[in-house]
C-alpha positions in Angstrom: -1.8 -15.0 -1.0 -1.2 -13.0 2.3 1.9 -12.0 2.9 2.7 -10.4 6.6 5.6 -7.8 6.6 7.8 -7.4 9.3 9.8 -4.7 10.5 13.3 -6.1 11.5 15.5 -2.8 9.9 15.9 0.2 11.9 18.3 1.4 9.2 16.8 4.1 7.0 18.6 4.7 3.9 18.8 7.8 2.1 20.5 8.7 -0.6 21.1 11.9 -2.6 22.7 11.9 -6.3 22.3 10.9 -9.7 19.7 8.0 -10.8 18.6 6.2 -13.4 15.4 4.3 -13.4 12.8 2.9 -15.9 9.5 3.8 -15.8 7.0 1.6 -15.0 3.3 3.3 -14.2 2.7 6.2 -15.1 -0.9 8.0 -14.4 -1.1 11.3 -14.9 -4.1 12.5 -13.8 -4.0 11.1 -10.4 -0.2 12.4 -10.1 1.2 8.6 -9.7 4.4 7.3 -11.3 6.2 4.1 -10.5 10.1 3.3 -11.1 11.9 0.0 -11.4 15.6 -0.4 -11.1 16.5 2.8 -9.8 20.4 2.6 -10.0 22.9 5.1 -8.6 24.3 6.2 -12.0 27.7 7.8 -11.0 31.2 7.4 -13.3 29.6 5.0 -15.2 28.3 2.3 -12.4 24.6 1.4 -12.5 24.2 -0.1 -8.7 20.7 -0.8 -8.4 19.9 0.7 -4.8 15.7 0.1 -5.4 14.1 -2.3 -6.8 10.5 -0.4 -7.0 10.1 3.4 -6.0 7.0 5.2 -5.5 6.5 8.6 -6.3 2.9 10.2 -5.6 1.4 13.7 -6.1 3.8 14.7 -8.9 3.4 18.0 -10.2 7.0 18.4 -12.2 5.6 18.8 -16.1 8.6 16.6 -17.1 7.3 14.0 -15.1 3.6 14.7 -16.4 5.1 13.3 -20.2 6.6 10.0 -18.8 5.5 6.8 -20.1 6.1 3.1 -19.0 9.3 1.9 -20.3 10.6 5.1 -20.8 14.3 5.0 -19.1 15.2 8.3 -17.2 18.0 10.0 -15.4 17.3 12.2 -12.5 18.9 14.1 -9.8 17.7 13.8 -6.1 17.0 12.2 -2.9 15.9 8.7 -2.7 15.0 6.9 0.7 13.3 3.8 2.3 13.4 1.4 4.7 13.6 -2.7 4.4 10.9 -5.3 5.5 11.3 -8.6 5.6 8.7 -11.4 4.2 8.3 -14.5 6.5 6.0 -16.2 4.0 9.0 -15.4 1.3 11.9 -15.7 3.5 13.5 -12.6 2.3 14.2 -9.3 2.3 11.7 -6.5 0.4 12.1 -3.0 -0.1 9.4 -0.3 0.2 11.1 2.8 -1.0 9.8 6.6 -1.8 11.4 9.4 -2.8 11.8 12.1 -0.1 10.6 14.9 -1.8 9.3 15.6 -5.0 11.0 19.1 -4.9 14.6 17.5 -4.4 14.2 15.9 -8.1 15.4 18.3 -10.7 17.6 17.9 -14.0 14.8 15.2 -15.3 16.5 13.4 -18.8 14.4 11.3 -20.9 17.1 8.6 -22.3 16.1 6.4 -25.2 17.2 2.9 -26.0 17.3 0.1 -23.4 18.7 -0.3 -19.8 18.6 -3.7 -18.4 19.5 -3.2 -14.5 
């Protein structure tokens, strides 16, 4: 299945605060971890602003001991743009953080989060 992406947003969102995602890949030795439902955790809310974010090269040793479905809370900036799918007829995001060195205060939270 093919799927051609095209750009119709010239929005760029960015985003800087306090997030809670669930960790989806982690590889450690290439530096690569992957976060779904990466929610703007603020008074209690959980808005998912990402469905999937990216992060690559990461050096933190916090982020070094993550695991796949290991929920976290972060501080930092989070940004992306949207694409939309003609074969799907929707909307995707394609989302990254902004810089590894704007994530700091790393808290591994057990139990479950369901965004």
């Amino acid at each position: 299945m093919d799927t051609t992406f095209y750009d119709v947003s010239t929005e760029y969102i960015e985003k800087d605060g306090k997030f809670i995602a669930t960790v989806r890949y982690a590889n450690h030795k290439q530096g690569v971890l992957i976060l779904d439902d990466v929610a703007l955790a603020e008074k209690g809310d959980y808005n998912i602003m990402f469905n999937t974010v990216s992060l690559y090269n990461v050096k933190k040793k916090i982020l070094k001991k993550l695991n796949p479905c290991d929920i976290i809370i972060f501080r930092g900036t989070v940004s992306g743009s949207t694409y939309y799918s003609k074969e799907n007829n929707e909307y995707e995001d394609d989302e990254v953080i902004k810089s590894l060195e704007s994530i700091k205060d790393v808290i591994v939270v057990e139990g479950r989060y369901n965004g």
